[in-house]
C-alpha positions as CSV (number, residue, x, y, z in Angstrom):
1,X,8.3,-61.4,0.7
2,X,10.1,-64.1,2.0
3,X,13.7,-63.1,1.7
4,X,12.6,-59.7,2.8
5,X,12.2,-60.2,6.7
6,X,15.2,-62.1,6.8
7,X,17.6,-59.6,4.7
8,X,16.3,-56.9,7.1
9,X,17.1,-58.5,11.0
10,X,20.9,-57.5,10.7
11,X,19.7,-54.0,9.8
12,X,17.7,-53.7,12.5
13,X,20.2,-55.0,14.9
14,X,23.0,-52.5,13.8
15,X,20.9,-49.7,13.7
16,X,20.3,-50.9,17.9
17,X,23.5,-50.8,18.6
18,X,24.3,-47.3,17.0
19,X,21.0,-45.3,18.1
20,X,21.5,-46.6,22.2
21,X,23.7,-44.3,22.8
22,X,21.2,-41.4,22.1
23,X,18.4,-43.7,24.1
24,X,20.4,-43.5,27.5
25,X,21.4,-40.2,27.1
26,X,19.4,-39.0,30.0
27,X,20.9,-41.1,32.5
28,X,24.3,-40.4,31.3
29,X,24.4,-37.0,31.2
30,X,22.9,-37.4,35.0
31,X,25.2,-39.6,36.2
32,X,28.0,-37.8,34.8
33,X,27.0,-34.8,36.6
34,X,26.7,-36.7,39.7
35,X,29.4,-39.4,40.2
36,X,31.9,-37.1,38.1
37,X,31.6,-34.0,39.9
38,X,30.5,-32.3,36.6
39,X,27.9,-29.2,36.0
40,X,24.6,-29.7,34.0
41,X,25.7,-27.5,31.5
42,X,29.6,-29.5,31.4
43,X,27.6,-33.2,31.9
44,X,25.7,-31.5,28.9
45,X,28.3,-30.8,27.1
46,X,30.3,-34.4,27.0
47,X,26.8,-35.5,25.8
48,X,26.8,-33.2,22.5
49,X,30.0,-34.0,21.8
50,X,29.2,-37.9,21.7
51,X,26.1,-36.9,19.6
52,X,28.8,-34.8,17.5
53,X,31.0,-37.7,17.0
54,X,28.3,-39.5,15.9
55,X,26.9,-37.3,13.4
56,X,30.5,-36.8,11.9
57,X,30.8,-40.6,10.9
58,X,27.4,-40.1,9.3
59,X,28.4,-37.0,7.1
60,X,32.0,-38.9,6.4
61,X,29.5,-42.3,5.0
62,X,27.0,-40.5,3.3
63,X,26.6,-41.7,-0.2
64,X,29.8,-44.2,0.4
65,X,28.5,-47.1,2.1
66,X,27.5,-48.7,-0.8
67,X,31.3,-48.5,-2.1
68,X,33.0,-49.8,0.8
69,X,29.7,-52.5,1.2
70,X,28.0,-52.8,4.8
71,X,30.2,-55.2,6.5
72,X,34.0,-53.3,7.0
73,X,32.1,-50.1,8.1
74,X,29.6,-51.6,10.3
75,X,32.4,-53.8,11.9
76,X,35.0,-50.8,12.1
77,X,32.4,-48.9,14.1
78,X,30.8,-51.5,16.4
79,X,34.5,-52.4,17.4
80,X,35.8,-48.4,18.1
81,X,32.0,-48.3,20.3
82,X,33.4,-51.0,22.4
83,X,36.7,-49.7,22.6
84,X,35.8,-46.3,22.9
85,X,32.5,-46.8,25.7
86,X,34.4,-49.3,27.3
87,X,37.5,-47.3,27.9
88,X,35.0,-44.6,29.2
89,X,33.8,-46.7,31.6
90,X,37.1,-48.4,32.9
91,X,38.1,-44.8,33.4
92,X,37.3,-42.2,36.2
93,X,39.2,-39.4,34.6
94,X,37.0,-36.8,32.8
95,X,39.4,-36.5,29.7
96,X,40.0,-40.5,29.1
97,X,36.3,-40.5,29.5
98,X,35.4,-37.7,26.7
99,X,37.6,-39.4,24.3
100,X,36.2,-42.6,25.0
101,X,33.0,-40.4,24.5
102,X,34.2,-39.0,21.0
103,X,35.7,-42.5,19.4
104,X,32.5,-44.7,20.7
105,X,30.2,-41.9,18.9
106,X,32.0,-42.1,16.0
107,X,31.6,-46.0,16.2
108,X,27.9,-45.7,17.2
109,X,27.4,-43.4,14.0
110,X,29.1,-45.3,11.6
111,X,27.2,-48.0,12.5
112,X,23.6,-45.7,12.1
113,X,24.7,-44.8,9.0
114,X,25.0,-48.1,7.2
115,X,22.1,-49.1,9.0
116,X,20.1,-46.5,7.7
117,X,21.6,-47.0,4.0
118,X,20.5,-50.7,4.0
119,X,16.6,-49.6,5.5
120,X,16.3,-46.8,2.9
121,X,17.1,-49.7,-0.3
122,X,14.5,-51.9,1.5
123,X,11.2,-52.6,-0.4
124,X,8.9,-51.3,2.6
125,X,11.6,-48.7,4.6
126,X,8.9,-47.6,7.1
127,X,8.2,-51.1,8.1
128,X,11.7,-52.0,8.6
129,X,12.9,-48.3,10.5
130,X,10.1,-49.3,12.9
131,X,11.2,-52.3,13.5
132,X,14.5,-50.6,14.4
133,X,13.1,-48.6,16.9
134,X,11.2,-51.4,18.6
135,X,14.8,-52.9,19.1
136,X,16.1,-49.9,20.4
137,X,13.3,-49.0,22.5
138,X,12.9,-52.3,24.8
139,X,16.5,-52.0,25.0
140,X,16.5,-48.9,26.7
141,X,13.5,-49.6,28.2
142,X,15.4,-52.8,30.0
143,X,18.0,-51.2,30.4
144,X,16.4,-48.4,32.6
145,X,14.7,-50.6,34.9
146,X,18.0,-52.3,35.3
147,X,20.7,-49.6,35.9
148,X,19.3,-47.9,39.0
149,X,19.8,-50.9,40.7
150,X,22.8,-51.9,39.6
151,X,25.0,-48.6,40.7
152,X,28.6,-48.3,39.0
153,X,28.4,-45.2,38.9
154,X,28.6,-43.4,35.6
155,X,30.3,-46.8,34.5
156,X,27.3,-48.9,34.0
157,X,25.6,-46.4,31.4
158,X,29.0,-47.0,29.0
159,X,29.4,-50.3,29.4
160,X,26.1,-51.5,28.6
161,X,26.6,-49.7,24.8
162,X,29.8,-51.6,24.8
163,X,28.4,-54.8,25.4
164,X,25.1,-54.2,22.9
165,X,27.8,-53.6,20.2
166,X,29.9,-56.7,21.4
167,X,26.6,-58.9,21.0
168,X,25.7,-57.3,17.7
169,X,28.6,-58.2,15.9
170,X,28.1,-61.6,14.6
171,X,25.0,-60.6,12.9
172,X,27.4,-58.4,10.7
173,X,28.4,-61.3,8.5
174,X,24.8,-61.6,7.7
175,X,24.6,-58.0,5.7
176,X,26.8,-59.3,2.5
177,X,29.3,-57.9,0.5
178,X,26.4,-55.5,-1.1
179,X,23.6,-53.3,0.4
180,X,20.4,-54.7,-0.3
181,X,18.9,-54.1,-3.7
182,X,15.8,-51.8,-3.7
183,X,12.9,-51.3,-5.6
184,X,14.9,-49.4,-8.6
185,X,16.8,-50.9,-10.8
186,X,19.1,-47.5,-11.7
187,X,19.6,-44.7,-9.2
188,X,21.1,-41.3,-10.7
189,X,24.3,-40.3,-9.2
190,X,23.0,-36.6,-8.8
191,X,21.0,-36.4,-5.1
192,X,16.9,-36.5,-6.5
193,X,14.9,-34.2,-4.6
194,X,17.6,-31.7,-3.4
195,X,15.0,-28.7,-2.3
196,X,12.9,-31.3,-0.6
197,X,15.5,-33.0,1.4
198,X,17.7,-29.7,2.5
199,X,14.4,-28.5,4.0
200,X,13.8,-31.9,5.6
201,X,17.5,-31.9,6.7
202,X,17.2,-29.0,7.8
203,X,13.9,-29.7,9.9
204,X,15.1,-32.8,11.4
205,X,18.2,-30.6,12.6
206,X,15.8,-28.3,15.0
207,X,13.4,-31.1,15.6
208,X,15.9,-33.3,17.1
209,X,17.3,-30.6,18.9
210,X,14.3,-29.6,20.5
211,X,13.3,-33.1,21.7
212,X,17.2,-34.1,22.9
213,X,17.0,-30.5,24.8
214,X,14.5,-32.0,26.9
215,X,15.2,-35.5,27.1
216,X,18.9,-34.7,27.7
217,X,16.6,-33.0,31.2
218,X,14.7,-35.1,31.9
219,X,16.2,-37.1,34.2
220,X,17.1,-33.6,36.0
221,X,13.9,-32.7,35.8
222,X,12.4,-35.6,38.0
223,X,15.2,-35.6,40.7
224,X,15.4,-32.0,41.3
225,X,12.1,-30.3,40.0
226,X,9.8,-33.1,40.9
227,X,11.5,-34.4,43.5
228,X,11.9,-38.3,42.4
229,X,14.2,-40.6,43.6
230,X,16.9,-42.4,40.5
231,X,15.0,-45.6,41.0
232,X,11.5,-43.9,40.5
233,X,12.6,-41.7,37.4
234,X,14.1,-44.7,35.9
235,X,11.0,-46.5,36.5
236,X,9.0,-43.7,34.5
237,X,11.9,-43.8,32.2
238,X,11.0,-47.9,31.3
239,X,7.4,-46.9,31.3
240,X,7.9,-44.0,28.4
241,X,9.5,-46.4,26.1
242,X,7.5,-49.3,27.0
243,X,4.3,-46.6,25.2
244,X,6.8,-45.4,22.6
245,X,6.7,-48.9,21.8
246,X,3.1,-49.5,21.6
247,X,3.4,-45.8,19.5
248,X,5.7,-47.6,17.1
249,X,3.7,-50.8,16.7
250,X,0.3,-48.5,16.0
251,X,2.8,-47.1,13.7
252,X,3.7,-50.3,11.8
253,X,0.1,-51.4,11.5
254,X,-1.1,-48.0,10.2
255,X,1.8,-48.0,7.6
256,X,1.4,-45.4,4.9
257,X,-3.1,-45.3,5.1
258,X,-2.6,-41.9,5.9
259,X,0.2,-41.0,4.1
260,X,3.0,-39.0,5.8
261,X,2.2,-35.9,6.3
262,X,-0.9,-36.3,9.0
263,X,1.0,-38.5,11.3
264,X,4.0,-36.2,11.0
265,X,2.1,-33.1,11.8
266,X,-0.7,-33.8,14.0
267,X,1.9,-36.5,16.4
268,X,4.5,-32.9,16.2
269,X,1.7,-31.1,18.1
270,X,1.0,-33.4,20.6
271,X,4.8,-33.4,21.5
272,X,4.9,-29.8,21.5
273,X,2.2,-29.9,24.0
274,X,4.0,-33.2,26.0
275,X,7.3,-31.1,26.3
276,X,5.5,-27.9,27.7
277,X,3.8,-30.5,30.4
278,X,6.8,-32.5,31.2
279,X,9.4,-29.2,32.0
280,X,6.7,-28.4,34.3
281,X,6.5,-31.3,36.2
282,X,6.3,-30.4,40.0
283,X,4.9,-34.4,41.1
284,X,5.1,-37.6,39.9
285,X,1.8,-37.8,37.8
286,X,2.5,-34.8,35.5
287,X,6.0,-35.7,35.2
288,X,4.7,-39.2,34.3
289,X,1.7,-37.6,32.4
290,X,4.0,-36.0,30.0
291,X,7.3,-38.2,30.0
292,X,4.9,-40.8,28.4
293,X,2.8,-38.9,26.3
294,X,5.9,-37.6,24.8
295,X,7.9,-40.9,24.5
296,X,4.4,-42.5,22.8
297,X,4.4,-40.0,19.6
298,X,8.0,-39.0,19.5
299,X,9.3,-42.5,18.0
300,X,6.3,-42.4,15.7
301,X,7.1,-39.5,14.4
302,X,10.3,-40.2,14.1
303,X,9.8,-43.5,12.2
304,X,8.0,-41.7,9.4
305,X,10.7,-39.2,9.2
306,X,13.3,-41.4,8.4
307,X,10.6,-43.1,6.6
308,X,10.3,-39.9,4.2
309,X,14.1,-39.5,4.1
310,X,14.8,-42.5,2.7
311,X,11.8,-42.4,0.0
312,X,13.7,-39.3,-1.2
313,X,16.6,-41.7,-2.8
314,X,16.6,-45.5,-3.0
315,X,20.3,-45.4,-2.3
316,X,19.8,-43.7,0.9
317,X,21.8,-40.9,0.5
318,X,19.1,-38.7,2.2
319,X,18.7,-41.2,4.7
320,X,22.4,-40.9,5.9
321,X,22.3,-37.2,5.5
322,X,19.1,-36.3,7.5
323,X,19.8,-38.8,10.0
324,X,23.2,-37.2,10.7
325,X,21.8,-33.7,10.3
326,X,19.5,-34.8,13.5
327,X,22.2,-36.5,15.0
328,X,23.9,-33.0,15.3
329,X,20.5,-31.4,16.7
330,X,20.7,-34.4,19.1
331,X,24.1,-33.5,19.8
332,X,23.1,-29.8,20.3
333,X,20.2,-30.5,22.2
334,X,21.8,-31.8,25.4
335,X,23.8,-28.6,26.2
336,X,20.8,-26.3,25.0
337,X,18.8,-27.7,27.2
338,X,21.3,-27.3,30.0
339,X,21.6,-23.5,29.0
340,X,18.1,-22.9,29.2
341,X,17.3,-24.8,32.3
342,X,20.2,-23.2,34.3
343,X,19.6,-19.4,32.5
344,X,15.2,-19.3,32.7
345,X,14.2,-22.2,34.9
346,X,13.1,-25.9,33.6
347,X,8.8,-24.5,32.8
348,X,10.1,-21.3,30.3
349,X,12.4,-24.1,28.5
350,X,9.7,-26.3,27.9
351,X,7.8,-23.3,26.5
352,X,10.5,-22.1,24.2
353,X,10.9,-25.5,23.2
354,X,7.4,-26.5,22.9
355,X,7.2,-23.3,20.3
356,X,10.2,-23.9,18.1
357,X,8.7,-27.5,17.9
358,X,5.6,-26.1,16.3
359,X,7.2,-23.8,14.4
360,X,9.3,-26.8,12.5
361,X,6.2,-29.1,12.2
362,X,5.3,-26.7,9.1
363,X,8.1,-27.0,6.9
364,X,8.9,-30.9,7.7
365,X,5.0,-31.7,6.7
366,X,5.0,-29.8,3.7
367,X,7.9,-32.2,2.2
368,X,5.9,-35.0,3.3
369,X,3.1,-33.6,1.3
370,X,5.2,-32.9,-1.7
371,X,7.0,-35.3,-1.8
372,X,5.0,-38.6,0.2
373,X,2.2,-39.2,-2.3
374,X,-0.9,-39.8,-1.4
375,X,-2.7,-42.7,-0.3
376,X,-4.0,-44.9,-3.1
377,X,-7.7,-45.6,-1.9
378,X,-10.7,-45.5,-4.1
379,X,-10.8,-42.0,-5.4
380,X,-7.6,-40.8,-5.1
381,X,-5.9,-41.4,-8.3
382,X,-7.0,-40.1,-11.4
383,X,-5.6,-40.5,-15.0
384,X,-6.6,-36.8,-16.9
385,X,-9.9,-37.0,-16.3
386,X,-10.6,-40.8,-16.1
387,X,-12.2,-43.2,-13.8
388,X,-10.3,-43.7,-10.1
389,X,-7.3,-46.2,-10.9
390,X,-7.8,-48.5,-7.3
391,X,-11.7,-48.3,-7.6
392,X,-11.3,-49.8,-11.8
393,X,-9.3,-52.5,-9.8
394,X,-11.6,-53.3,-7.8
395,X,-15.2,-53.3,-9.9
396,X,-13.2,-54.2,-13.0
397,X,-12.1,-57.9,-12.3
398,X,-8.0,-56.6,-13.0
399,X,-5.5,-59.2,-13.1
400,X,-3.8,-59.1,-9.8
401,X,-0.5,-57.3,-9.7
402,X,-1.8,-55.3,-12.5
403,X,-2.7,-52.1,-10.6
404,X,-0.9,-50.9,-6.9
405,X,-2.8,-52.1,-4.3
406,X,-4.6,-49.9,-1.6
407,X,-2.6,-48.0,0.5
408,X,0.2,-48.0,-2.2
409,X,1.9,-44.4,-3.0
410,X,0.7,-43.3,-6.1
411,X,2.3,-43.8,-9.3
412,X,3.6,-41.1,-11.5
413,X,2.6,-40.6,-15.0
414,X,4.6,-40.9,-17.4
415,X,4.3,-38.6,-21.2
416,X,4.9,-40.3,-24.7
417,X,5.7,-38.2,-27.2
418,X,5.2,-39.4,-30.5
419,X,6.8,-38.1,-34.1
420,X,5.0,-35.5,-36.0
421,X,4.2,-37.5,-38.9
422,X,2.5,-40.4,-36.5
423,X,0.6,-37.7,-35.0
424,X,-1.1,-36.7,-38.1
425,X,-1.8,-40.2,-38.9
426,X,-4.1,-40.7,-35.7
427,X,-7.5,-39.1,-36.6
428,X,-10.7,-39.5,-35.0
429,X,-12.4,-41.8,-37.3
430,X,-9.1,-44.5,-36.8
431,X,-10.6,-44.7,-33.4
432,X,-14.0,-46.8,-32.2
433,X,-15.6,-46.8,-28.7
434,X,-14.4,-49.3,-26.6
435,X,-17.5,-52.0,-26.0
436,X,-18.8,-55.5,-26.4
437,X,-16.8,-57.1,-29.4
438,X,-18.6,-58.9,-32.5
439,X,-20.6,-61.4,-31.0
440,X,-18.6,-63.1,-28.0
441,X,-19.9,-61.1,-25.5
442,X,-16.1,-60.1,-24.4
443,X,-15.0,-56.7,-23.4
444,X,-12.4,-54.5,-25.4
445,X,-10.2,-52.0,-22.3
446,X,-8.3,-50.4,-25.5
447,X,-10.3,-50.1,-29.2
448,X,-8.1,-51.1,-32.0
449,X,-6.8,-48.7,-34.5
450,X,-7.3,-49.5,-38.5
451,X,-4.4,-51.3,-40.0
452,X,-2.2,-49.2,-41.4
């Protein structure tokens, strides 16, 4: 437990630096629309193809991070995100700036992706992807009270990703020369769980895209719809994170009690319901209402997503390719949303969106119950017919570390065959009821077989 906490800080901090970009999304797709001279559907656009860029560098890593080791890839893309957002923000020209765009997105995922390689061989992944998007959180959060009153234009949003990445580099030469070992001590090299993790792949995909369609918005949303000035929708902006990270800590400190699939599904409808209240924002307390309602279970949710993508494969291989299969939705959503705003009107987009989010909360949740186990409390795990395994631990007097402790997944079962001619060998009468024994007064948990 010890070396635990201090393996998984350097994680935590890469996996900052690489999500920010999607974080600030908001304010740069608005300010490229307005100090650019850009369209919300072109703003929009530059947006997914950063979000593309970065889900490229995840597809290109999955399942090879372990081969080139943490450090060179993390390092190669923290230094192209400060090239690449830096040059977008020296820059006033709309091509420099969308390749700075694509080469800092590439950075930013390459950096995800090892990040999320090095959570999912962690001994407790939920625990440390929260942790991740605490980081990330107050960093945005900061950084939206900040930037409104700084100006610089579209600059400030670009150079404030360049400079997270600059500052997270030195804890790079704390990840090793090896991801971290996880709880197995083999991994196959075939992908485990490939029905289970295309279908979550595939759910994170329209998920994330439904979410980024509004968040990409949202900052369009409170200035136009609502009527807002920048300073007071960056202020809400601060505010939504600051409960998405209160969401996140209730998050940690529930853990796995409930397993996956009830905080997946039940936090999936309340976002629904957020989104279809925040496109319809016409003041500033439903625009607040919903901004923070949805910020507060969004990162929840998402923390047990990755969570369950990276319980599907200690190696993380799942991780990596769900996280860059939401990383395109994210990249999709920003334009979408732009589409839909400027084609229906911001109210019928949060509908739509709202409905597509429900309609992906069924699928997702099902491989969460599959595939998440249930909680180990009293009652819940049974071996053919016998006694529940946590409640013997407890009324029994077991040896501790003998049995998972509450709240643990459960463990599978595993079958022993035994030769045919053994197997005819074991009769009834070689067996006695397990009881007191002679006259110590000691208890037997396994009768003895004759000698044989």
């Amino acid at each position: 437990m010890s070396s635990r906490p201090r393996a998984a800080w350097p994680l935590v901090a890469v996996f900052t630096a690489g999500y920010l970009a999607a974080y600030l999304l908001p304010t740069i797709v608005g300010r490229l629309s307005s100090y650019l001279g850009l369209s919300a559907a072109q703003a929009g656009l530059v947006g997914s193809v950063l979000l593309l860029s970065s889900a490229s560098a995840g597809f290109c890593l999955a399942g090879r991070a372990e081969t080139y080791g943490p450090q060179r890839p993390v390092r190669i893309g923290l230094t192209l995100a400060a090239l690449g957002y830096g040059c977008a923000a020296l820059t006033a020209s709309v091509p420099l700036v969308v390749m700075g765009v694509m080469v800092g997105g590439f950075g930013s995922g390459a950096a995800t992706a090892v990040a999320a390689a090095g959570i999912a061989a962690q001994r407790d992944p939920h625990r440390t992807s929260t942790l991740g998007l605490l980081s990330v959180s107050a960093t945005a959060g900061v950084l939206y009270l900040t930037i409104p009153h700084l100006g610089g234009g579209h600059r400030l949003p670009f150079a404030s990703i360049a400079l997270v990445a600059l500052l997270v580099w030195p804890a790079t030469s704390r990840l090793g020369g090896e991801m971290p070992a996880g709880p197995d001590v083999t991994a196959p090299g075939r992908l485990p769980h490939r029905r289970s993790g295309l279908v979550l792949a595939g759910g994170m995909l329209v998920w994330s895209m439904a979410q980024n369609a509004l968040w990409g918005v949202s900052s369009r949303i409170g200035l136009v719809q609502a009527g807002l000035s920048e300073v007071t929708v960056g202020a809400v902006f601060a505010a939504a994170l600051g409960a998405g990270l209160l969401g996140v800590m209730g998050a940690g400190v529930l853990g796995a009690r409930l397993g996956r699939a009830a905080p997946i599904g039940l936090g999936t409808m309340i976002i629904a319901a957020s989104i279809v209240l925040s496109s319809s924002a016409g003041d500033l307390g439903s625009f607040a209402t919903g901004e923070i309602l949805w910020n507060t279970f969004y990162p929840v949710v998402l923390s047990y997503l990755i969570g369950l993508a990276a319980s599907l494969d200690v190696r993380g291989r799942w991780a990596v390719l769900a996280g860059s299969a939401s990383s395109v939705g994210v990249a999709c959503g920003p334009l979408l949303g732009s589409v839909l705003s400027e084609a229906s009107g911001y109210p019928v987009m949060g509908l739509l969106l709202g409905a597509v989010t429900l309609l992906v909360a069924a699928p997702v949740t099902a491989v969460a119950l599959h595939t998440g186990g249930r909680p180990l409390v009293p009652g819940s795990v049974r071996r053919r017919g016998g006694a529940p395994a946590a409640l013997l631990a407890v009324t029994t007097g077991a040896v501790p570390g003998a049995v998972p402790r509450l709240g643990a997944p459960e463990q599978a079962v595993t079958e022993i065959s035994l030769p045919e001619l053994r197997r005819r060998r074991l009769v009834r009468s070689a067996f006695r009821t397990a009881g007191a024994a002679g006259g110590d007064g000691q208890s037997n948990a396994y009768a003895s077989t004759s000698d044989r």
